[in-house]
BALO-876222 format. One record per residue: chain; residue in three letters; x, y, z of N, C-alpha, C in turn. Coordinates in nm, 2 decimals. Layout:
BEGIN
   chain   resn       nx       ny       nz      cax      cay      caz       cx       cy       cz
       A    ALA        X        Y        Z        X        Y        Z        X        Y        Z
...
END
This chain:
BEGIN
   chain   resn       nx       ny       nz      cax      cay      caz       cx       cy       cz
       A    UNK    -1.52    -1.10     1.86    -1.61    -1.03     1.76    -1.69    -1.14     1.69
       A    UNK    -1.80    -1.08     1.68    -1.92    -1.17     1.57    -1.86    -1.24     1.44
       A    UNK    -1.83    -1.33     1.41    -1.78    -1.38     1.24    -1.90    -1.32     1.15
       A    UNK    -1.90    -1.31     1.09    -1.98    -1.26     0.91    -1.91    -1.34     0.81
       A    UNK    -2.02    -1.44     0.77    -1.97    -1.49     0.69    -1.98    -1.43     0.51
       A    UNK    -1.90    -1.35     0.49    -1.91    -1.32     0.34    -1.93    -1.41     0.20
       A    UNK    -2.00    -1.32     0.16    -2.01    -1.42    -0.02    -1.90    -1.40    -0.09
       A    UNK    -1.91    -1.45    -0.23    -1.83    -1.44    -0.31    -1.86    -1.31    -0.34
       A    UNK    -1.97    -1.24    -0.36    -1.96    -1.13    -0.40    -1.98    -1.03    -0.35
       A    UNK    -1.91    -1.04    -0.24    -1.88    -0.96    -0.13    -1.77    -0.84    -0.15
       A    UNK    -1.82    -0.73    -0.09    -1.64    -0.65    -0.13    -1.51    -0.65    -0.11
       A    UNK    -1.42    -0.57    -0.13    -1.28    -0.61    -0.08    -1.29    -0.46    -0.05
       A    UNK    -1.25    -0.45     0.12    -1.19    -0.32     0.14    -1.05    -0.32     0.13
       A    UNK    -1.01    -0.19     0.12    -0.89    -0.14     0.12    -0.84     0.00     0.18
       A    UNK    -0.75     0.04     0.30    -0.74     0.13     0.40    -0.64     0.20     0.40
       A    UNK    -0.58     0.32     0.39    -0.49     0.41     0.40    -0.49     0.54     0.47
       A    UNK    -0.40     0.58     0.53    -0.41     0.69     0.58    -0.48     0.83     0.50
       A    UNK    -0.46     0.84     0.41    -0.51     0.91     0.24    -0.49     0.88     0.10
       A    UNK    -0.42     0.92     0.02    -0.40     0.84    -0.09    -0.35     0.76    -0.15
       A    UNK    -0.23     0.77    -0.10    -0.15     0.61    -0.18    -0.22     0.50    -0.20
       A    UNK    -0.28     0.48    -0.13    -0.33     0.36    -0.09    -0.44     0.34    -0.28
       A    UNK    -0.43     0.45    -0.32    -0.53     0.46    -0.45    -0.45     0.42    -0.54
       A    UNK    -0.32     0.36    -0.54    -0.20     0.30    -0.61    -0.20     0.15    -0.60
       A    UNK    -0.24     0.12    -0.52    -0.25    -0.04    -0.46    -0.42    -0.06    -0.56
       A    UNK    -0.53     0.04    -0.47    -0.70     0.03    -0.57    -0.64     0.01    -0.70
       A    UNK    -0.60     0.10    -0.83    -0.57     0.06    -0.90    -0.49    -0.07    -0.96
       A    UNK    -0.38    -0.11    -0.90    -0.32    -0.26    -0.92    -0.43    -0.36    -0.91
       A    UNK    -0.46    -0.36    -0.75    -0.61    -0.48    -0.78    -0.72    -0.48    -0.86
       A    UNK    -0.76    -0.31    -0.93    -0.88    -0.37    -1.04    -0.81    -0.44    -1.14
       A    UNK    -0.66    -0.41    -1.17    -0.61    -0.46    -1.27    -0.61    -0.63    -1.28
       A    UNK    -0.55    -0.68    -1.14    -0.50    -0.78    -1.11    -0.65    -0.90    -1.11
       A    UNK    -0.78    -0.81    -1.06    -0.89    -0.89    -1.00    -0.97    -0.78    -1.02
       A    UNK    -1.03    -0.84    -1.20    -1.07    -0.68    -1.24    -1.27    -0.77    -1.22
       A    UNK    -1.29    -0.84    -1.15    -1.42    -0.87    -1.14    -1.45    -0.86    -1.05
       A    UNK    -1.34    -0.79    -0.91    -1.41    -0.77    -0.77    -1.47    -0.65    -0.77
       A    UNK    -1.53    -0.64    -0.66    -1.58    -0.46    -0.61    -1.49    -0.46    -0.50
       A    UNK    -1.50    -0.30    -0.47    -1.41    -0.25    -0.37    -1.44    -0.15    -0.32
       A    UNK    -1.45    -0.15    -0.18    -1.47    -0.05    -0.09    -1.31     0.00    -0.09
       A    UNK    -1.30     0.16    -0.09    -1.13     0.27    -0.05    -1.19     0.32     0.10
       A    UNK    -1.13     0.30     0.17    -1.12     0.41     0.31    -0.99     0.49     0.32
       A    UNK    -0.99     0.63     0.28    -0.88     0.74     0.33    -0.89     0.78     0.46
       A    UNK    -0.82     0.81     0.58    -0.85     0.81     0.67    -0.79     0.92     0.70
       A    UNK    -0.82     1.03     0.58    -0.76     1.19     0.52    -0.79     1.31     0.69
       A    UNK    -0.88     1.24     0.75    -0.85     1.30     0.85    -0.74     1.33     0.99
       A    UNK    -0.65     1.18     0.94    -0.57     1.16     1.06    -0.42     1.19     0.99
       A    UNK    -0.45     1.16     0.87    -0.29     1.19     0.75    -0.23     1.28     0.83
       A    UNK    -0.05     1.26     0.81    -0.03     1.11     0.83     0.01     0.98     0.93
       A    UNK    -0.04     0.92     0.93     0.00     0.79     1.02     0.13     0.82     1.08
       A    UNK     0.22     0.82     0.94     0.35     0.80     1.02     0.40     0.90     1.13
       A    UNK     0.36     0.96     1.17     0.38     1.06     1.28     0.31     1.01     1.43
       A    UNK     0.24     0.96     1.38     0.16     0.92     1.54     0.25     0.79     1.56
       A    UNK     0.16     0.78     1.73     0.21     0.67     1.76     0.18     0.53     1.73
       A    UNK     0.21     0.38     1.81     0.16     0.27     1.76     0.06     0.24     1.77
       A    UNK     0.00     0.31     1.91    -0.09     0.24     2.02    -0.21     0.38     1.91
       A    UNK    -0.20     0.47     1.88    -0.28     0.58     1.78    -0.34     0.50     1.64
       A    UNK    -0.23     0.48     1.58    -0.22     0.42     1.45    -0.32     0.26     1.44
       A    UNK    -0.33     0.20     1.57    -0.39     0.08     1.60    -0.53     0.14     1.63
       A    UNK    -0.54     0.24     1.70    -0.73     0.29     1.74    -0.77     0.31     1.59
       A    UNK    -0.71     0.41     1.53    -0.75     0.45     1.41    -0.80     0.31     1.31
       A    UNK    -0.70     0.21     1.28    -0.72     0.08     1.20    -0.88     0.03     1.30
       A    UNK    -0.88    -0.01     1.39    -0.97    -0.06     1.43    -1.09    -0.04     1.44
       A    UNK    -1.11     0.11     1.42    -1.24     0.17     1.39    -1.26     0.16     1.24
       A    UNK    -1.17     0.17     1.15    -1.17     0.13     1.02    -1.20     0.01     0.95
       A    UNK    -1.16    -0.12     1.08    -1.20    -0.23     1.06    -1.29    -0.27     1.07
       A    UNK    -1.40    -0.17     1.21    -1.52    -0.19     1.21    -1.60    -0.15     1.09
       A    UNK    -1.62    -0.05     1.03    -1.61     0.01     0.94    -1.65    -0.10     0.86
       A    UNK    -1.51    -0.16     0.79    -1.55    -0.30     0.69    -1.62    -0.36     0.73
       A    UNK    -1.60    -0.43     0.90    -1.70    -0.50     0.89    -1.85    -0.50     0.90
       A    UNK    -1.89    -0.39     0.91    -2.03    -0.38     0.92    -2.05    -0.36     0.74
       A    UNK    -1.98    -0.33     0.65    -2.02    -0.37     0.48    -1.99    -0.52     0.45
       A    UNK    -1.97    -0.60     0.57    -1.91    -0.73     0.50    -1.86    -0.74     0.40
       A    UNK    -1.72    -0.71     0.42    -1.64    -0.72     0.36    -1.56    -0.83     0.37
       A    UNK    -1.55    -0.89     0.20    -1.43    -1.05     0.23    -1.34    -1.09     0.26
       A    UNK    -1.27    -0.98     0.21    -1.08    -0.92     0.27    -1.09    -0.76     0.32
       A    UNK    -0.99    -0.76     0.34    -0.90    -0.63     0.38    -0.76    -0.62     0.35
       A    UNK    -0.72    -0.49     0.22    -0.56    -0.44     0.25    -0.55    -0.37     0.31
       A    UNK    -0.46    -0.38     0.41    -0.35    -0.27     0.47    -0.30    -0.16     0.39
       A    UNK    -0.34    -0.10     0.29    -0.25    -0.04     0.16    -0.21     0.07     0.24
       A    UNK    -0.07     0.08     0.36    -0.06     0.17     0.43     0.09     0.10     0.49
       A    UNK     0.22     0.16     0.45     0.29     0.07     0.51     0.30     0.10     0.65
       A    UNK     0.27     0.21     0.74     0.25     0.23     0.86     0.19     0.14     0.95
       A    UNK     0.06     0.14     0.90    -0.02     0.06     0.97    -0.02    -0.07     0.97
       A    UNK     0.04    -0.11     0.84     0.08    -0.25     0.82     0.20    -0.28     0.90
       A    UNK     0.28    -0.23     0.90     0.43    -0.23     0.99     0.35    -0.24     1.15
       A    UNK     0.29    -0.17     1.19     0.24    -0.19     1.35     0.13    -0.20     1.42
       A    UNK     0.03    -0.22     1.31    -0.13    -0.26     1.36    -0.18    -0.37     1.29
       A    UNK    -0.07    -0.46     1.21    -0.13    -0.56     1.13    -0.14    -0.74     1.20
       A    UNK    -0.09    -0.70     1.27    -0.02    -0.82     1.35    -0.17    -0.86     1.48
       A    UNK    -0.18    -0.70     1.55    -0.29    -0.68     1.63    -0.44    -0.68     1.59
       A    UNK    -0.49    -0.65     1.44    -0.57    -0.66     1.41    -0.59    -0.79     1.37
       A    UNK    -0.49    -0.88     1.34    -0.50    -1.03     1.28    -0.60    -1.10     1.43
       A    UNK    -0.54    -1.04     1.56    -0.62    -1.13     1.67    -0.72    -1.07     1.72
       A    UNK    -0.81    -0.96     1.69    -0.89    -0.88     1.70    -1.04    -0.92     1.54
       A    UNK    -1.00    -0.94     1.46    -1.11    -0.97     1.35    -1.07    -1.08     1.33
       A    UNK    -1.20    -1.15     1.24    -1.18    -1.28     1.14    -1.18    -1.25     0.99
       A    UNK    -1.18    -1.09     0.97    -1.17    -1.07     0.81    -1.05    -1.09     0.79
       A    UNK    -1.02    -1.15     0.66    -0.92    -1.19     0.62    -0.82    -1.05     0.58
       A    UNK    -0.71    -1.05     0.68    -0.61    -0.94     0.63    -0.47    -0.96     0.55
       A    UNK    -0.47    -0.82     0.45    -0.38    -0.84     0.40    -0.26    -0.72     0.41
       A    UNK    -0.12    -0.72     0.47    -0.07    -0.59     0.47     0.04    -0.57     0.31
       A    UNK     0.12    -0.49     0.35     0.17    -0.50     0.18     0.33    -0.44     0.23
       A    UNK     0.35    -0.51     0.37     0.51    -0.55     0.40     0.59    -0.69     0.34
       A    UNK     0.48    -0.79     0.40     0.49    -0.92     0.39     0.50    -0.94     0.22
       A    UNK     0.44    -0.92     0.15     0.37    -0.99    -0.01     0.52    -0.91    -0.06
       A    UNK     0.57    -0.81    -0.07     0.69    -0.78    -0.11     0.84    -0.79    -0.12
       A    UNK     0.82    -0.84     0.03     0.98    -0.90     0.08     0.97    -1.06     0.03
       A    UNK     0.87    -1.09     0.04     0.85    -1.26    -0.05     0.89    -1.18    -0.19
       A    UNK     0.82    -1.12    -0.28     0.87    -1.13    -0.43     1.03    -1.10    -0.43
       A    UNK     1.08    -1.00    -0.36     1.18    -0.94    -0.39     1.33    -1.08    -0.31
       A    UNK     1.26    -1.15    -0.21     1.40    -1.25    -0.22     1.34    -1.36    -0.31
       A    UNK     1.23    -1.39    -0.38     1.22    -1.47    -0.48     1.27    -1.46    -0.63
       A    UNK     1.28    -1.28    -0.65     1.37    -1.22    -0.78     1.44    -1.20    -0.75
       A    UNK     1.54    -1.18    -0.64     1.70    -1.10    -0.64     1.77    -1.19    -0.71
       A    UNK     1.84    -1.14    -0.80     2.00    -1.26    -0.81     2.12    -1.22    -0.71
       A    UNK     2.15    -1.13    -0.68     2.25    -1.12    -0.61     2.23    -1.12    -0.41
       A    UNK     2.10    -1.10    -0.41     2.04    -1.10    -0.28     2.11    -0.92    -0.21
       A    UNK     2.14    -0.85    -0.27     2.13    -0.69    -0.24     2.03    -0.69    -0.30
       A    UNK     1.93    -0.62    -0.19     1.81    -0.53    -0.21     1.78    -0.38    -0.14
       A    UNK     1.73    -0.27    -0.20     1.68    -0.17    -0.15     1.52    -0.16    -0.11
       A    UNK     1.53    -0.03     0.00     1.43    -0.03     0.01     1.42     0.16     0.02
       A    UNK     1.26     0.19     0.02     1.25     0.31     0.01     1.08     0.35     0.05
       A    UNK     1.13     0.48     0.16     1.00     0.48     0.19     1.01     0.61     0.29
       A    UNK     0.90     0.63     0.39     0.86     0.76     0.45     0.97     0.70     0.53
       A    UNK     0.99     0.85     0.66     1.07     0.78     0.78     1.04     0.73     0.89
       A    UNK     0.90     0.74     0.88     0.79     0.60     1.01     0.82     0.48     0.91
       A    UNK     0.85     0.43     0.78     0.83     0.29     0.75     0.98     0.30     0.81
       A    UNK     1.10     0.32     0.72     1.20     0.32     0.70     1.26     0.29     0.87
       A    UNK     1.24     0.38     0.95     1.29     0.36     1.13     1.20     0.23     1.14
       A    UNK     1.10     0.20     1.14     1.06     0.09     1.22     1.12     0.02     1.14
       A    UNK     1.19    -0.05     1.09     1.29    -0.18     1.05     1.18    -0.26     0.98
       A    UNK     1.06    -0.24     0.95     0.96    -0.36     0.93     1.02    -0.38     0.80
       A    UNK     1.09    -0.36     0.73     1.12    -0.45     0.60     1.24    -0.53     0.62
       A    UNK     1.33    -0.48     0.68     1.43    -0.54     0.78     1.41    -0.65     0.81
       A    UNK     1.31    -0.65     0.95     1.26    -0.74     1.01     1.22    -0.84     0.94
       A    UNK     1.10    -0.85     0.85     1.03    -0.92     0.79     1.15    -0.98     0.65
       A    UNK     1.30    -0.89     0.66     1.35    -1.01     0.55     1.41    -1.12     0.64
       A    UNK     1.45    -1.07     0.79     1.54    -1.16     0.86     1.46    -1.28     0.89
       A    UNK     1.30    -1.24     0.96     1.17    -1.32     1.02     1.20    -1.47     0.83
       A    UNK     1.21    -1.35     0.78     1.19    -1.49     0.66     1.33    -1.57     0.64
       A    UNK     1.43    -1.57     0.66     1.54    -1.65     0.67     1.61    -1.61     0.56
       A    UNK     1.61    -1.47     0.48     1.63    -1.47     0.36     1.80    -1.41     0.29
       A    UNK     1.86    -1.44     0.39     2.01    -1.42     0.41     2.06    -1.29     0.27
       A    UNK     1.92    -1.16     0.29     1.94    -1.09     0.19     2.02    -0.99     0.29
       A    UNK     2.13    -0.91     0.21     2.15    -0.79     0.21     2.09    -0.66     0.19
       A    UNK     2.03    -0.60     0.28     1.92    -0.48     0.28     1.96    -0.34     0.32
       A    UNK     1.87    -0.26     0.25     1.95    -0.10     0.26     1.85    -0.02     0.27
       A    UNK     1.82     0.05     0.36     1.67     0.05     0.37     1.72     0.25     0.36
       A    UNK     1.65     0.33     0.27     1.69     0.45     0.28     1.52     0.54     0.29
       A    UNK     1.53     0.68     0.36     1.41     0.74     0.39     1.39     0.84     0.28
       A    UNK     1.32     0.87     0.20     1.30     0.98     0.09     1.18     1.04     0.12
       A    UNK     1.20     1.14     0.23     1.01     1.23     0.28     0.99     1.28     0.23
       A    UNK     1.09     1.39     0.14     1.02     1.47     0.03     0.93     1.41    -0.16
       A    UNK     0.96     1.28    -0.11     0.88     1.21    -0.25     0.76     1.26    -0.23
       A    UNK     0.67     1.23    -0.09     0.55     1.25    -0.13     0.51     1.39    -0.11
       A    UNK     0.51     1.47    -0.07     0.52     1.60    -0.14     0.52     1.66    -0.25
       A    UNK     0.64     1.63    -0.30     0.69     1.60    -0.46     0.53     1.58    -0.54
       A    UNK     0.53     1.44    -0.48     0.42     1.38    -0.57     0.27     1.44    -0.53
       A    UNK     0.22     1.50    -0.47     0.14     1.56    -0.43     0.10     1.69    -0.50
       A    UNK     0.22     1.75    -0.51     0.19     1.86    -0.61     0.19     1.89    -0.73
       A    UNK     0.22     1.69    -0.78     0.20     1.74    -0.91     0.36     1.72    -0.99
       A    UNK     0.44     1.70    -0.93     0.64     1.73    -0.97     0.66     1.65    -0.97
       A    UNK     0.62     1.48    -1.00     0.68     1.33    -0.99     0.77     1.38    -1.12
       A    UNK     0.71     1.46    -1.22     0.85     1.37    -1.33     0.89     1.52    -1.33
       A    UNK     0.95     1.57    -1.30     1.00     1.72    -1.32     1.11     1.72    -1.27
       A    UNK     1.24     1.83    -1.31     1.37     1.80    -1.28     1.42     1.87    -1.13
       A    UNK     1.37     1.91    -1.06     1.34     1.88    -0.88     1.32     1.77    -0.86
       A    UNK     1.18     1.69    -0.93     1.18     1.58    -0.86     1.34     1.46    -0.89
       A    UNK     1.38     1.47    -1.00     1.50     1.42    -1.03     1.65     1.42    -1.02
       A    UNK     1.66     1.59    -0.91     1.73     1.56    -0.86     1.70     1.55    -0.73
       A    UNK     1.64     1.56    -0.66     1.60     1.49    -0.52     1.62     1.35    -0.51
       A    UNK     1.57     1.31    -0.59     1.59     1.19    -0.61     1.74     1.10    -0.64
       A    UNK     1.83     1.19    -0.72     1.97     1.17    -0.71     2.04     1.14    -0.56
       A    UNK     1.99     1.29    -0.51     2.04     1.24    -0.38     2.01     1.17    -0.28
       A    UNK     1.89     1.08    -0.31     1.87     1.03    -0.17     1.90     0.89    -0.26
       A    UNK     1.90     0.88    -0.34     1.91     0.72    -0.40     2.06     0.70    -0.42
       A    UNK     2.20     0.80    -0.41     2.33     0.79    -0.44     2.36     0.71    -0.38
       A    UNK     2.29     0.65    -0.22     2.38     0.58    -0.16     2.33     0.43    -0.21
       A    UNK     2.26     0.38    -0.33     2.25     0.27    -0.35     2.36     0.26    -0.48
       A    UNK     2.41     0.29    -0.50     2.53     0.30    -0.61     2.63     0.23    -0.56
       A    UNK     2.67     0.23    -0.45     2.79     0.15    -0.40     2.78    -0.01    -0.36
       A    UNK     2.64    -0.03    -0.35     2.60    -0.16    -0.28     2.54    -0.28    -0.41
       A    UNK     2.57    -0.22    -0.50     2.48    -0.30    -0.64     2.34    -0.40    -0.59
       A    UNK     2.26    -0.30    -0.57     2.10    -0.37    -0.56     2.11    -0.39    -0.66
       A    UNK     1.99    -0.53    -0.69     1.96    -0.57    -0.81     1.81    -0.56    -0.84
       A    UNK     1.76    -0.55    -0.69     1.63    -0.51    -0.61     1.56    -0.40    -0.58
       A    UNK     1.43    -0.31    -0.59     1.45    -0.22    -0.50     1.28    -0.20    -0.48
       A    UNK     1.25    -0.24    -0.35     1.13    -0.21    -0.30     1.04    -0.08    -0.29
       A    UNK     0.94    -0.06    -0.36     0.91     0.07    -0.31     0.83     0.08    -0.20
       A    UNK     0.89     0.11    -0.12     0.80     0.09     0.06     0.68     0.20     0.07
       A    UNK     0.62     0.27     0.01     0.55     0.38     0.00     0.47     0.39    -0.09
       A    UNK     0.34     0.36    -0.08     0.22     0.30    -0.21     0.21     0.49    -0.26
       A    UNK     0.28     0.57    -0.20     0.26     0.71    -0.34     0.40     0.68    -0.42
       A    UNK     0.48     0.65    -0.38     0.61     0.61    -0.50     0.57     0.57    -0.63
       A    UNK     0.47     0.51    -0.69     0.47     0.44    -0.81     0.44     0.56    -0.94
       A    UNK     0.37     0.68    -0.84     0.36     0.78    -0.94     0.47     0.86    -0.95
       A    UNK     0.61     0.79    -0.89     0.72     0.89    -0.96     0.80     0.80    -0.99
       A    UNK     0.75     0.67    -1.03     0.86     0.57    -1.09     0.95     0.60    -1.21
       A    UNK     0.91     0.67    -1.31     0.99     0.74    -1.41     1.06     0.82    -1.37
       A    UNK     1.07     0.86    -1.27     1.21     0.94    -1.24     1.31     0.88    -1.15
       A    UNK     1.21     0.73    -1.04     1.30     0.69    -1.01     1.42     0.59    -1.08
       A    UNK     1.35     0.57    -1.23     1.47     0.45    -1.31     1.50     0.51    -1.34
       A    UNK     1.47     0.65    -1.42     1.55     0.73    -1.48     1.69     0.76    -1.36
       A    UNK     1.68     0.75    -1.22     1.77     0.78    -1.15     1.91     0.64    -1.14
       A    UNK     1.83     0.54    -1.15     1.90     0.42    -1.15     1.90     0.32    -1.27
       A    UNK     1.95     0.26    -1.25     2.03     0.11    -1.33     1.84     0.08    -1.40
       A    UNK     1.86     0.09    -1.54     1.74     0.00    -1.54     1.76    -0.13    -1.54
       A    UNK     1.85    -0.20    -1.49     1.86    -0.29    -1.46     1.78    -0.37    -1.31
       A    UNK     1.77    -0.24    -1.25     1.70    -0.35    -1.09     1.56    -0.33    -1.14
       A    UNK     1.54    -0.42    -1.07     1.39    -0.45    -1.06     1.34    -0.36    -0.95
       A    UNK     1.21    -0.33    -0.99     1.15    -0.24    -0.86     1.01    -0.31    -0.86
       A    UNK     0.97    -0.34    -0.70     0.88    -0.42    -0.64     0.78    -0.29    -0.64
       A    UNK     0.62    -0.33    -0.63     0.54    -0.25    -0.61     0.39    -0.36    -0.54
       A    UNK     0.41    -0.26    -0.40     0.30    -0.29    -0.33     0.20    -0.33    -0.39
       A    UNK     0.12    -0.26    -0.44    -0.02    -0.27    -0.49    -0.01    -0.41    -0.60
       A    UNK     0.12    -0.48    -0.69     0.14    -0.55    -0.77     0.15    -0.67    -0.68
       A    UNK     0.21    -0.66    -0.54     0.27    -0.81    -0.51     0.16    -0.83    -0.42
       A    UNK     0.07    -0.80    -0.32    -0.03    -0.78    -0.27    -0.13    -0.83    -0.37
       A    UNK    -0.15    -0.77    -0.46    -0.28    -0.87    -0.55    -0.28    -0.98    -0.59
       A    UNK    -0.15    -1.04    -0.63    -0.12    -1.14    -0.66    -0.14    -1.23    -0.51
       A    UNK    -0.11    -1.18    -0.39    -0.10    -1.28    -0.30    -0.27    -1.28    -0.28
       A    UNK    -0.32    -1.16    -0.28    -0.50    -1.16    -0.25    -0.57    -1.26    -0.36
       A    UNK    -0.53    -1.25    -0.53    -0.56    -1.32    -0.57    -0.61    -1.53    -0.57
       A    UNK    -0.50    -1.52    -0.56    -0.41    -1.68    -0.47    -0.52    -1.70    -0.39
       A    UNK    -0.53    -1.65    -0.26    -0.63    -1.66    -0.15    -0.75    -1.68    -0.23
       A    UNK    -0.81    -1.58    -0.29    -0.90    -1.62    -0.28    -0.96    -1.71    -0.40
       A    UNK    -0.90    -1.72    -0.51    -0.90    -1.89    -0.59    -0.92    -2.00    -0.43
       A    UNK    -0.83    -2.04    -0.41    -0.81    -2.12    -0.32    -0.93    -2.13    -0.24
       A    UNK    -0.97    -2.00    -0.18    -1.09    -2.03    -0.05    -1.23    -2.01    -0.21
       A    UNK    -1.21    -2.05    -0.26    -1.37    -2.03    -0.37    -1.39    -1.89    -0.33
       A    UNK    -1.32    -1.75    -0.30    -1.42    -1.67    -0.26    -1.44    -1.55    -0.38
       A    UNK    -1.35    -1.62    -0.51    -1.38    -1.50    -0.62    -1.54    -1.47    -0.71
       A    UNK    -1.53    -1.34    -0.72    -1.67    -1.28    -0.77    -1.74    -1.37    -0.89
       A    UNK    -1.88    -1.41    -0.87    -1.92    -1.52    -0.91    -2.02    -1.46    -1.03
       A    UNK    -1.99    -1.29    -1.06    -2.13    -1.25    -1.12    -2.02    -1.19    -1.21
       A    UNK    -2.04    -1.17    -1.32    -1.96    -1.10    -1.47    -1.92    -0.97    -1.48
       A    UNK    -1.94    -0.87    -1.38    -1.93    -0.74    -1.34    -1.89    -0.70    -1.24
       A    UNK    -1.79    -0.63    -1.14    -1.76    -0.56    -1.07    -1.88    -0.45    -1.07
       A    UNK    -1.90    -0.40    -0.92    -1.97    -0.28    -0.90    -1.86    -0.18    -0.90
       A    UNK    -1.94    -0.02    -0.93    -1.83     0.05    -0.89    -1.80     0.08    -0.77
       A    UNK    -1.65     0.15    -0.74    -1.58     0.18    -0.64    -1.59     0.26    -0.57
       A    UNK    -1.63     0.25    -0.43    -1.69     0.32    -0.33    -1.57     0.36    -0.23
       A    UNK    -1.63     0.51    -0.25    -1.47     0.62    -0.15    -1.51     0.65    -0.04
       A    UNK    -1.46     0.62     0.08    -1.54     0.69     0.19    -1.35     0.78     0.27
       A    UNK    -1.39     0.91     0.30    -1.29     0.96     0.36    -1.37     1.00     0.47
       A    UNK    -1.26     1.06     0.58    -1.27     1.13     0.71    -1.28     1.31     0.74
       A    UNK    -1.22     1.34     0.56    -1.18     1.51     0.55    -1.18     1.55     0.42
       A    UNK    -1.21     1.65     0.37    -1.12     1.70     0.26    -1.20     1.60     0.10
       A    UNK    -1.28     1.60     0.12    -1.37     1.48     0.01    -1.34     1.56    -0.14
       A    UNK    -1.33     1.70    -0.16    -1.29     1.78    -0.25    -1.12     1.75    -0.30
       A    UNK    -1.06     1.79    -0.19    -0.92     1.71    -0.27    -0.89     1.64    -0.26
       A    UNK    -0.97     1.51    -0.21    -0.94     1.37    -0.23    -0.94     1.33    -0.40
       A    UNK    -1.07     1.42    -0.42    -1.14     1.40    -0.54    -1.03     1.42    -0.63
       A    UNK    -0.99     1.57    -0.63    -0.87     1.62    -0.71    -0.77     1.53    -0.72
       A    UNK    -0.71     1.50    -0.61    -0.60     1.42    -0.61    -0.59     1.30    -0.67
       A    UNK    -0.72     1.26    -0.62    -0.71     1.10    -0.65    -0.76     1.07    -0.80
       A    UNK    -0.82     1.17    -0.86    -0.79     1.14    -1.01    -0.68     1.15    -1.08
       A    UNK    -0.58     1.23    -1.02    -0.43     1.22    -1.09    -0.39     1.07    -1.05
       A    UNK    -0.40     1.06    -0.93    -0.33     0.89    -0.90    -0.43     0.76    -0.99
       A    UNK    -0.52     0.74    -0.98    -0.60     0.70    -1.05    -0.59     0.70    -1.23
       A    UNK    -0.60     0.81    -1.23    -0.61     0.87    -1.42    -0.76     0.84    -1.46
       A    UNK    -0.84     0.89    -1.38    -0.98     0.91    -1.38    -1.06     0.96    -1.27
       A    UNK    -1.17     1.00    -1.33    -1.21     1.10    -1.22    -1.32     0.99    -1.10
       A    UNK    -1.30     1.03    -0.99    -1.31     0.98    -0.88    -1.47     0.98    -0.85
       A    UNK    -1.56     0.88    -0.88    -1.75     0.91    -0.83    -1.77     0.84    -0.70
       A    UNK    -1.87     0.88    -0.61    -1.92     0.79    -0.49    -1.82     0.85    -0.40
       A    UNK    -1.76     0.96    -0.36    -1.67     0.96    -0.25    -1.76     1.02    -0.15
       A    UNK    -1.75     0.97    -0.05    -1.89     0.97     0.09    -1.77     1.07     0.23
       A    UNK    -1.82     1.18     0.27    -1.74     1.22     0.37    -1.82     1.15     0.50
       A    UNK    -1.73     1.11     0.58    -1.79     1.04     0.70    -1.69     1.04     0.83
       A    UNK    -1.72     1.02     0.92    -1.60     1.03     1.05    -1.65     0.89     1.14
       A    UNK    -1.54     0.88     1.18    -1.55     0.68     1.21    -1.50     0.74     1.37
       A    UNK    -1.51     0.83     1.44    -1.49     0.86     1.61    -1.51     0.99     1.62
END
């Protein structure tokens, strides 16, 4: 593929199947509140985790094209699916710099465990493909991992029930079985989890630490790009540009609850 050499004041896209991924957008304006940012929901295919690898990789790659015809300077993954099995393939396929948000978390969480028990938690496409697993062993990190599936969170969180006493006991049960194993850790493998994080401490120890995608990912995007000179060189961020595949009305909806503001610029478009 052509290289594009980006500026500094170039965008940062960021890709999800639909909206979580608007959990990670919010952490980076926080983290790197002088960039702009392109969101791509890819609300037409929602969700990833259902399809297969070789699916889940067409879909990213047209998305990648996508960025790259906005020259864009990075790219998140904010999708643990696609990051779990198209992130690896798209690294040898472009030169935009990618970033997935398996990798940036299993680094923070064996750099804070004390006891090296850590949890993890997430849909049942992250959770079966072992990618947090993998990625603690790939790192040498002689941690103890518990990797549990909780599918009805994002539903839950979808309609609106993250802090409600359904959502809390649902939550009892799928999190009981970290009670035996004393995490001191607990990943949230699923960038819609962070909008039911009050019910998930309320479920456990506030004692463990809980990792968040969108939080360890900026930090590593930030790092990069100090290092390569490529941070925004002008005193203002542009605003944030939405482009989805479906449904641009309840993107809208939704994505101002995850957000906590109302959503401008969302572009309906189809990438095949």
């Amino acid at each position: 593929m052509e290289t594009i050499k980006p500026s500094q004041n170039s965008p940062i896209g960021i890709f999800d199947s639909g909206l979580g991924g608007l959990t990670v957008l919010k952490s980076l304006e926080t983290i790197l509140p002088n960039e702009s940012f392109i969101y791509f929901g890819d609300t037409a295919h929602v969700p990833y985790g259902t399809k297969s690898a070789e699916t889940v990789i067409r879909y990213s790659q047209h998305i990648m094209d996508f960025f790259q015809k906005h020259e864009t300077k990075a790219v998140v993954i904010a999708c643990n699916t696609a990051s779990a099995v198209a992130f690896q393939h798209l690294q040898q396929l472009y030169n935009i710099p990618l970033f997935d948000v398996v990798t940036p978390s299993v680094e923070f969480a064996i750099n804070h465990t004390k006891n090296k028990n850590i949890g993890v938690v997430g849909t049942f496409s992250t959770i079966y493909s072992n990618a947090y697993t993998k990625m603690f062993q790939k790192l040498g990190s002689g941690c103890n991992v518990k990797e549990i599936a909780c599918p009805l969170f994002v539903p839950i969180i979808e309609e609106g029930w993250a802090n409600t006493d359904i959502a809390e006991n649902i939550a009892k049960t799928y999190l009981n079985e970290f009670q035996n194993i004393n995490i001191d850790t607990l990943i949230l493998g699923c960038t819609h989890y962070p909008i039911m994080v009050n019910t998930i401490q309320k479920v456990l120890s506030s004692q463990i630490n809980l990792v968040y995608s969108g939080k360890t990912v900026g930090i590593k995007l930030k790092d990069y790009l100090k290092k390569q000179n490529y941070e925004n060189s002008s005193l203002s961020s542009q605003p944030v540009k939405y482009f989805v595949t479906d449904f641009p009305q309840k993107f809208d909806e939704l994505g101002s609850r995850f957000l906590g503001r109302q959503l401008n610029n969302v572009v309906h478009i189809s990438i095949i």
